[in-house]
C-alpha positions as CSV (number, residue, x, y, z in Angstrom):
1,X,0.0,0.0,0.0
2,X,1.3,3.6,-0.7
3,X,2.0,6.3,1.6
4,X,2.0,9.8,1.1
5,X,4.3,12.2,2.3
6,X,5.5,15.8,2.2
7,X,9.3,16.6,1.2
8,X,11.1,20.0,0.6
9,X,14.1,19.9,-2.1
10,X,15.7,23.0,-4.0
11,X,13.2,23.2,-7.0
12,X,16.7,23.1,-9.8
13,X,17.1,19.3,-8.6
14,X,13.0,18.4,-9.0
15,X,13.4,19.5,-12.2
16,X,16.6,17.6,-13.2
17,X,15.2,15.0,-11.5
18,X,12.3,14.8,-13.1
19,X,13.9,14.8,-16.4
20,X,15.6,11.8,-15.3
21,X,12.7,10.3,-14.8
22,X,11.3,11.0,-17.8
23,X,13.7,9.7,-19.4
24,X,13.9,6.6,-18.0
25,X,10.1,6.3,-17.8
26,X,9.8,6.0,-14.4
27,X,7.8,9.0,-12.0
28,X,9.8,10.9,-9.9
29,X,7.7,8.8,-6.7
30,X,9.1,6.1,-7.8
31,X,12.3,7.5,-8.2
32,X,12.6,8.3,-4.7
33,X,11.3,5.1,-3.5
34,X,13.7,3.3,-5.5
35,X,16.9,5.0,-3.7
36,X,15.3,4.6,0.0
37,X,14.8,1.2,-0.7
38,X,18.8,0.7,-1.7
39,X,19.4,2.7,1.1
40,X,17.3,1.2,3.5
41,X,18.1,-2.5,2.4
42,X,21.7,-2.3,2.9
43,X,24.2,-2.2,5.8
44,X,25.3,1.4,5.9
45,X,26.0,3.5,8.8
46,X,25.9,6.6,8.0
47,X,25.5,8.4,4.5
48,X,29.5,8.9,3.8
49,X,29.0,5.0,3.6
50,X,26.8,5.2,0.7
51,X,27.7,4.8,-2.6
52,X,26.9,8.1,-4.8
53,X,26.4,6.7,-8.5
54,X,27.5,8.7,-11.6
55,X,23.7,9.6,-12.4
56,X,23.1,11.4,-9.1
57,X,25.7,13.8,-10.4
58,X,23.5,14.1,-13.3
59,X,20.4,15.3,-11.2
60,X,22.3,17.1,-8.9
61,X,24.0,20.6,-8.8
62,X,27.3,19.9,-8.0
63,X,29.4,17.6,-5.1
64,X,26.9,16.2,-3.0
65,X,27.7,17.8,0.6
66,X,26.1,15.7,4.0
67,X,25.2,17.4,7.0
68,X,25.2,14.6,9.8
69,X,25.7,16.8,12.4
70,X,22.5,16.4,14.8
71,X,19.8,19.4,15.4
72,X,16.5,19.9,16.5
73,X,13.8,19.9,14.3
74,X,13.1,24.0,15.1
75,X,16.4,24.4,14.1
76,X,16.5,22.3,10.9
77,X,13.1,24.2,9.7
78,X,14.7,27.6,10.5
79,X,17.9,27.1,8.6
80,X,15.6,25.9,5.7
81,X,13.1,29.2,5.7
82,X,16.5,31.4,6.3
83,X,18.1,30.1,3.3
84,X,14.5,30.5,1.2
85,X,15.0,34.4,1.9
């Protein structure tokens, strides 16, 4: 059974990402779906563990930077509204 759920991403990477998807006739939910389940299925620790493949650096805009440092959730949504001004 599906589940919906909300996300936030910078709006230049839904629309390479969608492209991708596109392309390879997939939707962009199922997209998304497809890399939680590699990443959920597998044994890594932390994401510096996973394995970026070369067509993330297609849909993405430029080297893929993780922030594992842990905040509050106030904080996480401020930083994200701060950088939207």
């Amino acid at each position: 059974m599906d589940t919906k759920i909300t996300l936030s991403f910078n709006e230049a990477i839904i629309k390479k990402a969608k492209k991708y998807a596109d392309a390879n006739n997939i939707s962009l939910s199922r997209l998304i779906e497809f890399l939680l389940t590699k990443i959920t299925t597998a044994q890594y620790h932390s994401l510096e563990d996973f394995p970026i493949a070369d067509w993330v650096s297609e849909v993405a805009e430029g080297k893929a930077v993780y922030q594992t440092k842990k905040r509050t959730r106030k904080a996480s949504r401020s930083e994200y509204f701060n950088s939207k001004k």
